[in-house]
N, C-alpha and C positions, 0 to 999 in steps of 0.2 A: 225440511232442511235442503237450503240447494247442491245441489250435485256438481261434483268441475267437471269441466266440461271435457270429450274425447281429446285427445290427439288430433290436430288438423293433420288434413292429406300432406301438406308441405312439410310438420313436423316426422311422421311417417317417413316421407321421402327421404327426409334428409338423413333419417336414422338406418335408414336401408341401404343408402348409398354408401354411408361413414363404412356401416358391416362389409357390404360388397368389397369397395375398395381395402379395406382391411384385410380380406381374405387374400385379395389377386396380390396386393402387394408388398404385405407382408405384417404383423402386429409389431410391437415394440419390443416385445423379446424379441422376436428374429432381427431385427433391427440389431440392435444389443449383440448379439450372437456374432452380425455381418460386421458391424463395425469392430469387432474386440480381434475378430481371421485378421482384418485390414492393417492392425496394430503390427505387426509381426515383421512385415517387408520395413513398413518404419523404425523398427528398431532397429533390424541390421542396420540400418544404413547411416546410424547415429554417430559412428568413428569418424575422429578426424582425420583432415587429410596430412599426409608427409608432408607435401609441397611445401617451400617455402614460400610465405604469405606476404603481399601488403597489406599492413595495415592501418596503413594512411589514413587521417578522418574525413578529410576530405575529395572521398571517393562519390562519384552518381549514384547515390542509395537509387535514389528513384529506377532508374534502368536498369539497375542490378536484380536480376532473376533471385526472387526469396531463396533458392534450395541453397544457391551460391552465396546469400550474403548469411543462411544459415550455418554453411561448412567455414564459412570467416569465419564466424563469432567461435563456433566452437574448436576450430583451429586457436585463436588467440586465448584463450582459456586453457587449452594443451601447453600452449610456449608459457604464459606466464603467472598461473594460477596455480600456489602450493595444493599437489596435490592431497596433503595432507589434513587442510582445512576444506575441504567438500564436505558439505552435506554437515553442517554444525549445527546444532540441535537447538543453539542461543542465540540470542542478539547479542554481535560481536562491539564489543569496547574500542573507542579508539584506538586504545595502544594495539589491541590484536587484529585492527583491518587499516591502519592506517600505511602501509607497505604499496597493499594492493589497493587502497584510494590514488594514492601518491602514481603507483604506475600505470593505472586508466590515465590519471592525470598528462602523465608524458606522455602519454601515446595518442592523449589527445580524444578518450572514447569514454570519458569521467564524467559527459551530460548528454546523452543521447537524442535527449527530446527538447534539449535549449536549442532554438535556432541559431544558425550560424556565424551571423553580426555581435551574437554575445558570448562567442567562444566553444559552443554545442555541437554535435552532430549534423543537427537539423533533421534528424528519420522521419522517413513518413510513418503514418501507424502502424501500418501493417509490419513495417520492418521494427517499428517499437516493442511492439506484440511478440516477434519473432524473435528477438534479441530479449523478452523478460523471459519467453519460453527456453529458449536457450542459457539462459543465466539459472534458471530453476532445475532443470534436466541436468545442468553440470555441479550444480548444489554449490553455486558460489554463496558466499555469506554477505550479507546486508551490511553496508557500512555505514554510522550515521551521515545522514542523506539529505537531512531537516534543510537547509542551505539550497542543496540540489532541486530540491520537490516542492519546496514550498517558499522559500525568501528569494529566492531567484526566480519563479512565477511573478512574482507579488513585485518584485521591483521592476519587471521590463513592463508589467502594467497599468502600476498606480505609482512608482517613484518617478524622482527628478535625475536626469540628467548627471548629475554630482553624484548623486546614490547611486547611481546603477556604476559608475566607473570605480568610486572606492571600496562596494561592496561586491561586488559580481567577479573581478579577477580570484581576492583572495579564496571565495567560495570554492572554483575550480582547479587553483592551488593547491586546498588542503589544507591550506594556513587557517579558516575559522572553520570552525564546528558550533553549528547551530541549533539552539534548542527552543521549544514554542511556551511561552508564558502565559496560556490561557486560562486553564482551569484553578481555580481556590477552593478553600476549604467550604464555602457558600454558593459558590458557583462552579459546577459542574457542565451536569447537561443545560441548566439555564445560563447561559453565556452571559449574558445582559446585563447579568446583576454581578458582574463583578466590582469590587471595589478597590483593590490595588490602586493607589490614586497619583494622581501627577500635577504638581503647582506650576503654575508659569511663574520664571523666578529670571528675569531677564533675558539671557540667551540660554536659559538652563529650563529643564524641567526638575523639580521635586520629586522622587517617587520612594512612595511610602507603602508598606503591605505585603503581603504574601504571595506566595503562587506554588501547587501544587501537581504532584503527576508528572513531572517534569523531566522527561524520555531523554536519556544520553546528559542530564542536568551534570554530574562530576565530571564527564569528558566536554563539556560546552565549553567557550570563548566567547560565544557570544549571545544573545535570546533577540528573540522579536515577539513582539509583548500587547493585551492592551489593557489601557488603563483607565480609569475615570477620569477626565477633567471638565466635566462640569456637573453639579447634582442639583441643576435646578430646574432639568428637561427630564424627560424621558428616557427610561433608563439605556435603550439601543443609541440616543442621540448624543450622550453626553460622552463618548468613547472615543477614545486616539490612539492609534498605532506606532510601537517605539520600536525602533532598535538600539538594543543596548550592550556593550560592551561589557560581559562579567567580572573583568578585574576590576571595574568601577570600585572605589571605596563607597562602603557600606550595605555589600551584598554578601549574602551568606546560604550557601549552599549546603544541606545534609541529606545522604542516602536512605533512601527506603529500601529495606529488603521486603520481596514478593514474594507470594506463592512458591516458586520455584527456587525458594533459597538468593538470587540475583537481584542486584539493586541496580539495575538501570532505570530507575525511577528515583525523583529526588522533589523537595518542597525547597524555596526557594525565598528568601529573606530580604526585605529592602529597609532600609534604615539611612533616611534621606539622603537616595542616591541621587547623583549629578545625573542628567541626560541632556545633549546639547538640543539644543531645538531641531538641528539640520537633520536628526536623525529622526522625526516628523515624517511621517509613509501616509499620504492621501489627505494632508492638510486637518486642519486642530478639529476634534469630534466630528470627522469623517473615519473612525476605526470600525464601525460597524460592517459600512460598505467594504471595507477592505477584508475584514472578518468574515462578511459572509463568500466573499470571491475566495479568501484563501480557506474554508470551510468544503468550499465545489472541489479548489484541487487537491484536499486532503480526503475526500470523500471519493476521489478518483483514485488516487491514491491506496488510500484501504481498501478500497474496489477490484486491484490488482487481480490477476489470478496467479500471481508467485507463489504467494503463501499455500492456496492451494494445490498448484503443479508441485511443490517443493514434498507438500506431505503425500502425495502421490504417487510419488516416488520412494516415498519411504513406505509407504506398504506395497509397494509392488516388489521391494527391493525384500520386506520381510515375509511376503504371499512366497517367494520362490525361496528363501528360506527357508521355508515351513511346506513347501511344498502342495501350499494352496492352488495355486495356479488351473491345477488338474481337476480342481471340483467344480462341476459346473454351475453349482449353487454360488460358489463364493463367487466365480467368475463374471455370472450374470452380476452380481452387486458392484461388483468393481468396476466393471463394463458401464455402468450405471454413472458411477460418480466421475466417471475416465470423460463421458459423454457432458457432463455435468460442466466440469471445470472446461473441457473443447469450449462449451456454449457460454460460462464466464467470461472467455477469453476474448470470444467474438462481441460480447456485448462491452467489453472495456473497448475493446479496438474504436466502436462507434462513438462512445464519450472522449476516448484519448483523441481523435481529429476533430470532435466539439472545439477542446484545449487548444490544438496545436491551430485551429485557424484563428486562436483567438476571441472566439466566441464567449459569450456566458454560460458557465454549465449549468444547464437546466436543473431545476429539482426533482426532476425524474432521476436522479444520479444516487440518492437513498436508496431506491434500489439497488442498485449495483452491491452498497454497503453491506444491504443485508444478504443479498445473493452471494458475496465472496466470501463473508465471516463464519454462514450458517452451511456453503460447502465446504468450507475449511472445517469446521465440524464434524460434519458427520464424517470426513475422512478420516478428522483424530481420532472420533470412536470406534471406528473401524480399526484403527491402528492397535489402538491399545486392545480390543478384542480379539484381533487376531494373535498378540503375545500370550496370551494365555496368562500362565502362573508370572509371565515376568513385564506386565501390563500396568502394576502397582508399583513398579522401582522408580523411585523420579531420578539416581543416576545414569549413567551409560551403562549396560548391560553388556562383554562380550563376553562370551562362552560359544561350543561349537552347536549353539540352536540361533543364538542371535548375538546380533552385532550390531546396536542401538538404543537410544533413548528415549523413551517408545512416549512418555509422558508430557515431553517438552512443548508436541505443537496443542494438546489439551490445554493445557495452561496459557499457553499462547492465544488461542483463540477465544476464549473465551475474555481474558482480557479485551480481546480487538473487537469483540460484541457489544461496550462497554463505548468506548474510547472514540474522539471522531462525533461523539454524538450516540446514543445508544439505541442500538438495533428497533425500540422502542419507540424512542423518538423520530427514529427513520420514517417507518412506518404512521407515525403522526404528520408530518411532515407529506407525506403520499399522500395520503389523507384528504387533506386541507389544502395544497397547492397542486396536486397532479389531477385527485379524481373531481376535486372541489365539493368533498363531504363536508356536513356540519362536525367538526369537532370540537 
């Protein structure tokens, strides 16, 4: 039988060098240890400031020193973010965030990463980064956003001229609230095969079928959708992308309640709705290509590291409740996940200026998906491990040990592993288009 063969001298070196330099410089726990001392001066200095602010939107982000356009943001969150709604355990209903939609709105700071010619901010990433960490750190609530994140992407991209003027004010307004029509009872993670259908009927479309999963569906006005119109090609070819007005006659909307008791999920009914043709996004059986670009920005998206920083906060908030802090065991694991979501963040930051120069986002972007959903994770579990006996309650919990609901981002996340595309299929997706395995 043959024998494998030594370790080359090169292999040797390199394993002796890795050791060396680990000793002089330090292993990963001390790493750990150094970064968690370094945590400490950053939180003092997290208050905002008294000064009275501008907060004009159209300030030079660019020139603007990060620390200073961080004590903005969290200065404008002091003046005009109920403090009462921080740190919400749920995804908030139009009717409970439409206040604080409405007054980004006026103030002009309701799309940070839309560039400027379409009524946005225009941030660079780094200050997008800085502004979702500051949104998470002060535990604002998620307002539906569908509009913001994804129909407004998709129209300065692939719509006309007409479409981006009738649809992109109201979006910023406040006036529609946008929900996404993809998924059906048949089609799921297989997108392709949807069949929800659409007739060409003059200047109208036909649309016939169902659509399920349907996120903020009871608070929507409006969907962007896609549908079958044609089944004599291939099933990705014969796909179009609508937008549709939900008061349409013969659409019918009913709540699903989730896991969590909450029905911000809804399936969704057509019963030969009208759609005008002009409402047509990247021209007849071009919905694929527009599918798979608003797939990247929804994949960026989920990519976030809010939902992480958000539950990160929440057990550090229940670690000193409990008076974890002091154990150095617990502390290296936290130190861990602290370092974890840092380096989420920095990798959104490199896909968010992909987006923002207008580029196409690569299919390297599945990772991100699973990198944000699968540290959102392990922080829930952490959460609920460190409540102990009150870890099981899926309402709000206060008493004088805690003061939270410790179950909400388990639920959460685990959903968002699903959703998007499943952590699964991400990882298919790598696979196949990044490493170029056979799958």
């Amino acid at each position: 039988m043959a024998r494998s063969a030594p370790p080359t001298n090169t292999t040797s070196a390199c394993t002796s060098s890795a050791l060396l330099l680990g000793s002089r410089w330090g292993t990963a726990s001390a790493h750990r240890q150094r970064y968690a001392q370094l945590q400490a001066p950053a939180a003092a200095a997290a208050a905002p400031a008294g000064a009275q602010e501008d907060f004009s939107a159209g300030q030079d982000w660019d020139a603007m020193p990060e620390a200073d356009f961080r004590r903005k943001v969290r200065a404008l969150f002091a003046a005009h973010y109920p403090e009462a709604r921080r740190h919400m355990p749920y995804r908030q209903s139009w009717a409970e965030s439409r206040d604080w939609y409405l007054t980004l709105s006026r103030l002009g700071w309701i799309a940070p990463a839309w560039p400027r010619e379409h009524g946005g901010m225009g941030l660079p990433a780094d200050k997008l980064i800085a502004y979702i960490e500051e949104t998470e750190a002060w535990g604002v609530a998620r307002s539906p956003d569908q509009g913001l994140v994804m129909v407004g992407p998709i129209l300065m991209r692939f719509g006309n001229d007409e479409q981006r003027a009738r649809f992109l004010p109201p979006i910023l307004a406040g006036e529609h609230v946008w929900t996404q029509g993809y998924s059906e009872p048949n089609a799921g993670s297989d997108l392709a095969s949807v069949r929800c259908e659409a007739v060409i009927d003059g200047d109208d479309f036909i649309v016939n079928g169902q659509k399920t999963w349907t996120t903020w569906g009871a608070d929507g006005t409006h969907m962007f959708m896609l549908v079958r119109t044609d089944k004599s090609v291939k099933k990705q070819a014969g796909i179009s992308f609508l937008l549709l007005d939900l008061k349409t006659p013969g659409v019918t909307v009913r709540p699903i309640r989730n896991i969590a008791g909450e029905r911000e999920f809804c399936e969704v009914f057509f019963d030969n709705v009208r759609v005008p043709r002009a409402n047509l996004v990247g021209g007849l059986n071009q919905g694929w290509t527009v599918a798979k670009a608003l797939l990247g920005f929804e994949r960026l998206f989920t990519g976030s590291p809010k939902h992480s920083q958000h539950t990160l906060v929440q057990v550090e908030k229940l670690a000193r409740q409990r008076g974890l802090l002091e154990d150095p065991v617990f502390r290296a694991r936290f130190t861990e996940l602290q370092l974890d979501t840092a380096d989420l963040g920095a990798a959104y930051a490199g896909f968010a200026e992909i987006a923002k120069r207008g580029e196409p986002i690569p299919a390297s972007i599945s990772m991100l998906k699973i990198w944000s959903t699968e540290t959102w994770e392990r922080l829930a579990l952490l959460l609920v491990e460190i409540a102990d006996e009150y870890g099981g309650l899926r309402d709000h919990t206060r008493n004088g040990e805690i003061d939270m609901q410790v179950v909400a981002p388990l639920f959460n996340c685990l959903g968002a592993k699903i959703f998007a595309g499943s952590n699964e299929i991400q990882r298919g997706i790598l696979a196949k288009q990044v490493l170029e395995l056979p799958v």
